[in-house]
N, C-alpha and C positions, 0 to 999 in steps of 0.2 A: 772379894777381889774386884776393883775398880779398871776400867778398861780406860787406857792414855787416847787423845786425840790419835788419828793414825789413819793408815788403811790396812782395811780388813777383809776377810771372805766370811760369807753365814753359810752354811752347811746346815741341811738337815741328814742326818745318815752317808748315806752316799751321793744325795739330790745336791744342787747348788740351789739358793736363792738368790733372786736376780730378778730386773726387768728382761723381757725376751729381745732378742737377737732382731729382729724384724717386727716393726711398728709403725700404726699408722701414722702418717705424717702433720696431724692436729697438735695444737697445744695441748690438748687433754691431760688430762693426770693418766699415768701408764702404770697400767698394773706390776706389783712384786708378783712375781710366780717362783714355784718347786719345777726345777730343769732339771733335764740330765747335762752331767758336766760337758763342757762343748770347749775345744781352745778358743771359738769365733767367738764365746761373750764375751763381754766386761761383768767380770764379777768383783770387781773391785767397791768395795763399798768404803766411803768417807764417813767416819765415826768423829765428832766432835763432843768433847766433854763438854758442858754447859752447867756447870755446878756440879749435884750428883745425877743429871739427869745427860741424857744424849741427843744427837742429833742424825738421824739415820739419813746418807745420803749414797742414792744408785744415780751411778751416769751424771753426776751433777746435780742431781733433783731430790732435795731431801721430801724424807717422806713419809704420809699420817694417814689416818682410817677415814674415809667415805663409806656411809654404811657400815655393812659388815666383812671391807676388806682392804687392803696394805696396797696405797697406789705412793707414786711418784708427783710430786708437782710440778711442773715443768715452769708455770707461767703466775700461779699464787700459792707463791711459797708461803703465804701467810697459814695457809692452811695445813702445811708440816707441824708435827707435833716436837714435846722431847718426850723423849722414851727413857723411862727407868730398864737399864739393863742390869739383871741379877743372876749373879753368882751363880748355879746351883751343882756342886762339883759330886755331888750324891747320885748323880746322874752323868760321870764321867770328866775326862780331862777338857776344857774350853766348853765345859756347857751352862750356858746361859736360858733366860725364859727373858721376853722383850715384852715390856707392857706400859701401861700410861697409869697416870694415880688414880682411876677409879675401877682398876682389877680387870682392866679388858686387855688384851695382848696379842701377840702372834701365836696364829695357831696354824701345822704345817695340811695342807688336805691331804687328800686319803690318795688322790691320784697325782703323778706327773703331768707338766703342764697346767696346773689347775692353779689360782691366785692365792696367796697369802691369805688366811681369815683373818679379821678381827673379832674378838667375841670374850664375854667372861672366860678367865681362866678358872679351870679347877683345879683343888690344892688338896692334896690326901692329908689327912688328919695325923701326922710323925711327927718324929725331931730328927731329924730335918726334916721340913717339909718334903713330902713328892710328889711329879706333878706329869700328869698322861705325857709316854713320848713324844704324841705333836706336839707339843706345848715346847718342849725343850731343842733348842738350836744350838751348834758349835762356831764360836766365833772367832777365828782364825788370824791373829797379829799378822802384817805381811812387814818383811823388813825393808 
């Protein structure tokens, strides 16, 4: 199941994914974090379809792995990746896993407050595959 250009919400469980509410004031790329939902963020994420690949954008700033973690680019976009988003409904209604073509993705950490991973994902050996709960995120059409 293919997601339309649009806006959306990512959801891990009950956390929100999101750049945080207060940042410093540099061009810096700004980290994705797991939040507790807050009405003061923007959690509105711009989803651009780009072939079957995507384009993940928070607060205006699409956004790719530095390292081993999921920032925003404010100032070189060039450095935005597109993201393969897949399906994986064996793991619930709107659940997705977010990853790039050489098996690395999002992965949610263990605490609130903490940044988005990037890192190989692991794939349980089924049909359908399954794949550790951080791995998998809900991604939320907004009308």
């Amino acid at each position: 199941m293919s997601l339309e250009t649009g806006r959306y919400l990512i959801h891990h469980g009950d956390k929100v994914v999101s750049r945080r509410l207060i940042e410093d004031r540099s061009n810096n790329p700004k980290g994705i974090f797991l939040l507790n939902p807050d009405e003061k963020l923007e959690l509105t994420w711009i989803i651009e379809k780009s072939g079957n690949e995507y384009i993940l954008s928070n607060r205006n700033a699409p956004t790719g792995p530095i390292k081993d973690h999921v920032f925003a680019h404010l100032i070189n976009q060039e450095l935005a990746v597109k993201w393969t988003i897949e399906a994986v409904p064996q793991h619930g209604k709107n659940a997705y896993i977010i990853k790039t073509s050489d098996g690395k993705g999002w992965v949610a950490p263990d605490k609130v407050d903490e940044q988005i991973i990037y890192k190989t994902l692991i794939v349980g050996p089924s049909e359908p595959p399954t794949f550790p709960l951080n791995e998998v995120f809900q991604i939320i059409k907004l009308e």
